[in-house]
C-alpha positions as CSV (number, residue, x, y, z in Angstrom):
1,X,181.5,158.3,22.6
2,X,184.3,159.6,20.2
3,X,183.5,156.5,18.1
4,X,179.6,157.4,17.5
5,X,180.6,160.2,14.3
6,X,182.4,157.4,12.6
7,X,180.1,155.0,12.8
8,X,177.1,157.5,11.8
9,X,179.0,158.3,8.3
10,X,179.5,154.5,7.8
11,X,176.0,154.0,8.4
12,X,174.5,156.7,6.0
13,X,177.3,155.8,3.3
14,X,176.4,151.7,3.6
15,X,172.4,153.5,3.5
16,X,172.9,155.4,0.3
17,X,175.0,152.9,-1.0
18,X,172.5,150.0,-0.8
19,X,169.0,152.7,-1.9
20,X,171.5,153.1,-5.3
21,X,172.9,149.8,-5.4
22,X,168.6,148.6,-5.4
23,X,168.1,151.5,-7.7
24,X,170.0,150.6,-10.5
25,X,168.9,147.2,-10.0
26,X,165.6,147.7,-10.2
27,X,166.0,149.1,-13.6
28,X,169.0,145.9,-14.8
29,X,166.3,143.7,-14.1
30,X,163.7,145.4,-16.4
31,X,165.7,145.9,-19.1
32,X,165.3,143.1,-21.9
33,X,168.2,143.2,-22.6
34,X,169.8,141.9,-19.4
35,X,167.2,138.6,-20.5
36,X,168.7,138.9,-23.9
37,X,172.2,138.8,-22.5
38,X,172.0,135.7,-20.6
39,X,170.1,134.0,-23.6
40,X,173.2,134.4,-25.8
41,X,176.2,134.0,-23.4
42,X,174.3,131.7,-20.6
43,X,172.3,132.1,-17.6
44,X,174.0,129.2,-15.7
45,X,175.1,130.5,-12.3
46,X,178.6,130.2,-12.9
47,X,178.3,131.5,-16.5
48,X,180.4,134.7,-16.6
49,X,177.0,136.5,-18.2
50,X,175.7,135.7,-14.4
51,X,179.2,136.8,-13.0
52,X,178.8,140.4,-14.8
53,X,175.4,141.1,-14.6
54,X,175.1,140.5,-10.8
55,X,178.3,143.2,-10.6
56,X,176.7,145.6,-12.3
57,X,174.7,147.2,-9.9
58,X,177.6,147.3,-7.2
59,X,180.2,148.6,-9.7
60,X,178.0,151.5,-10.9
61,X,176.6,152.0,-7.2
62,X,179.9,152.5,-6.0
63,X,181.2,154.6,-9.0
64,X,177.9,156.9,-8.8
65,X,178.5,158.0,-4.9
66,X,182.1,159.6,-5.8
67,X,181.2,161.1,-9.3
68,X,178.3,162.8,-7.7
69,X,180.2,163.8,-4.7
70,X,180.9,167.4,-4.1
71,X,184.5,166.3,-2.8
72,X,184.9,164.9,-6.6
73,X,183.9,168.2,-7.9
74,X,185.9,170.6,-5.7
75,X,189.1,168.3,-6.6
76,X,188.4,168.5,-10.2
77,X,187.8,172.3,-10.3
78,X,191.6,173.0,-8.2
79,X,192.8,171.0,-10.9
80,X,191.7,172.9,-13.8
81,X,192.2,176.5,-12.2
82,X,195.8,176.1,-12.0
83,X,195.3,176.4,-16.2
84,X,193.2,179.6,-15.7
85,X,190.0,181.1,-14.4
86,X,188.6,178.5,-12.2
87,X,185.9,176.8,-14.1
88,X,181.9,176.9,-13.1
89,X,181.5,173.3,-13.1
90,X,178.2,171.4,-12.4
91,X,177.8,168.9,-10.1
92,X,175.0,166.7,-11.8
93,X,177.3,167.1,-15.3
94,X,180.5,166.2,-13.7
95,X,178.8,163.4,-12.2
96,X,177.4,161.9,-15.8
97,X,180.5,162.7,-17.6
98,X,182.8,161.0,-15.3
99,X,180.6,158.1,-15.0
100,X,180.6,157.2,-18.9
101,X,184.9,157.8,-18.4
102,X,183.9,154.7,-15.9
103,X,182.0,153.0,-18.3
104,X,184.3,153.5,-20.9
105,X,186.6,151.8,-18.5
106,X,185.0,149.3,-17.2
107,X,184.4,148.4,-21.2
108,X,188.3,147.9,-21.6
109,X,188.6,145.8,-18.9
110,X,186.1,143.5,-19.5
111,X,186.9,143.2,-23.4
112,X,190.7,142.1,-22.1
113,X,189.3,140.2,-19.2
114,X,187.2,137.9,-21.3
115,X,189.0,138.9,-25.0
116,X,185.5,138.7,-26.5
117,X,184.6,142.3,-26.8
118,X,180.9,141.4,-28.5
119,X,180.5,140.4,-24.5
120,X,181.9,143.7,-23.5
121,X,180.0,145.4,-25.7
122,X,176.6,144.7,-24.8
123,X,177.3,144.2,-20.4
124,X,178.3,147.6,-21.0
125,X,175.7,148.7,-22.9
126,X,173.1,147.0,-19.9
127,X,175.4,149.1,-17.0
128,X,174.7,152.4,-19.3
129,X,171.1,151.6,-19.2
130,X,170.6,150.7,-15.7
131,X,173.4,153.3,-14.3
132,X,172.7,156.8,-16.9
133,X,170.3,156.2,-19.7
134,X,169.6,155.6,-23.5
135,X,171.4,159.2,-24.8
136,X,174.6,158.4,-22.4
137,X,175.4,155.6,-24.7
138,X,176.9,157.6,-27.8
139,X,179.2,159.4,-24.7
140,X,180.6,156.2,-23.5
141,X,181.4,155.4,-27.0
142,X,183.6,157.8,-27.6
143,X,185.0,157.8,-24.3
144,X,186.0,154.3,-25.3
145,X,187.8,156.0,-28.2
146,X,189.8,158.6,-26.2
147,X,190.8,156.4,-23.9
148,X,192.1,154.2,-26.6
149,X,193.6,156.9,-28.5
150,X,195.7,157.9,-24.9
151,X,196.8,154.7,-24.2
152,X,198.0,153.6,-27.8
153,X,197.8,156.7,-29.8
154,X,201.3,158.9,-30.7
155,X,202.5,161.7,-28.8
156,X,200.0,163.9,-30.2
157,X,197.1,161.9,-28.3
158,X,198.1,161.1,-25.2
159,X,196.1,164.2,-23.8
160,X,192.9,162.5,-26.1
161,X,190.9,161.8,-22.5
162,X,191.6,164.8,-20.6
163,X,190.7,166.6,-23.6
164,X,187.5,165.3,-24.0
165,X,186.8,165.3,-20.1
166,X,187.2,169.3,-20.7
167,X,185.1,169.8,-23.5
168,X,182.4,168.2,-21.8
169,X,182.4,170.4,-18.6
170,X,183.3,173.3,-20.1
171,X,182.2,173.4,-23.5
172,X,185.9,174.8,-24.8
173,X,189.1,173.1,-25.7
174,X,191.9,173.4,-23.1
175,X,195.0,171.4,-23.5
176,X,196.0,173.8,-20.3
177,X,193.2,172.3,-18.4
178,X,193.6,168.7,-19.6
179,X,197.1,168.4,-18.6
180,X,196.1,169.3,-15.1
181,X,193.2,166.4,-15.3
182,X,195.4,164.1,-16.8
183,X,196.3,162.5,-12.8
184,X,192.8,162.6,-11.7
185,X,191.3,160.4,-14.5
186,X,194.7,158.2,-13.9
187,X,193.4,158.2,-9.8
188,X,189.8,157.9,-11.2
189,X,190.8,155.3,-13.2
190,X,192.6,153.3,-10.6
191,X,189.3,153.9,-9.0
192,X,186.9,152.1,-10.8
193,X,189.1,149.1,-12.1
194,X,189.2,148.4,-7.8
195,X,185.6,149.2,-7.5
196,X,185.2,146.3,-10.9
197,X,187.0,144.0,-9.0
198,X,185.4,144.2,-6.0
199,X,182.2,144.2,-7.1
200,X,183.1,140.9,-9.4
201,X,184.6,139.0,-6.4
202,X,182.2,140.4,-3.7
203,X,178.9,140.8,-5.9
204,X,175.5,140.7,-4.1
205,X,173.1,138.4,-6.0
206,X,169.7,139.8,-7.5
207,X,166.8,137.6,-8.3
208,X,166.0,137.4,-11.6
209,X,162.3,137.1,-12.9
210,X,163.0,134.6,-15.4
């Protein structure tokens, strides 16, 4: 009996994981560009255009389901009231924001991964697509940047993502705030580079229409 609460949460997480796994799916495989992907870097199963595409929707599935989770939130918000006023953060923005910070990641991985970043460029571009839409494009981009200006940049810049990560919940600069959020992107970070893997080594096949 004590094991029947366990097993209900497992169920409804493996529920909504698979209705936004199928989701974001259903839009990948509408997308001409996912056709226009394969064309230029191969469609053979064991292509790594396959390999990628078939991630996507588990990658971005699994990243969705903690950035929209009020847990996520709550964690985020402790963090920046230590810097102040606690901030009056909203869910369905804290969710989008932190899922083109995943993007943005997942971007840098794959461009080392492969070390063709033409590749990276346009699998990310798909996930964007399928996962957030057209106007979440310009974000990732310059997540990309901030997350390159932290990791290479000088002294001055090593607060570049947790700077921007601010700005885009709260509308005002806080280096304060963004040294608080500096460990959660590094835990959300470790986050999604394990959710990439295991979506790459455990991906669920779609069936594409052409």
């Amino acid at each position: 009996m004590s094991k029947a609460p366990t097993m209900s949460i497992q169920n409804a997480f493996l529920e909504q994981f698979e209705k936004t796994r199928l989701d974001i799916e259903g839009r990948l495989l509408r997308l001409p560009e996912s056709f226009r992907f394969l064309e230029r870097f191969g469609d053979w199963p064991e292509d790594e255009a396959q390999r990628y595409l078939h991630a996507i929707p588990t990658f971005t599935a699994l990243v969705r389901i903690l950035v929209y989770s009020h847990r996520t939130v709550d964690a985020l918000g402790e963090r920046m009231a230590r810097a102040g006023a606690p901030p009056d953060l909203n869910p369905a923005t804290v969710g989008k924001v932190l899922m083109c910070f995943a993007l943005a990641g997942f971007y840098r991985r794959t461009a080392k991964r492969t070390g063709d970043v033409q590749f990276a460029q346009e699998v990310t571009r798909i996930a964007c697509l399928s996962a957030l839409s057209p106007e979440s494009l310009e974000r990732v981009d310059w997540a990309v940047q901030a997350l390159a200006r932290g990791r290479h940049g000088g002294s001055q810049d090593w607060l570049a993502p947790a700077l921007l990560l601010v700005v885009w919940l709260t509308g005002m600069e806080s280096p304060a705030r963004a040294r608080r959020v500096m460990a959660f992107l590094d835990q959300f970070s470790g986050f999604v580079e394990a959710a990439g893997d295991a979506a790459l080594e455990n991906r669920i096949h779609m069936q594409f229409p052409w």
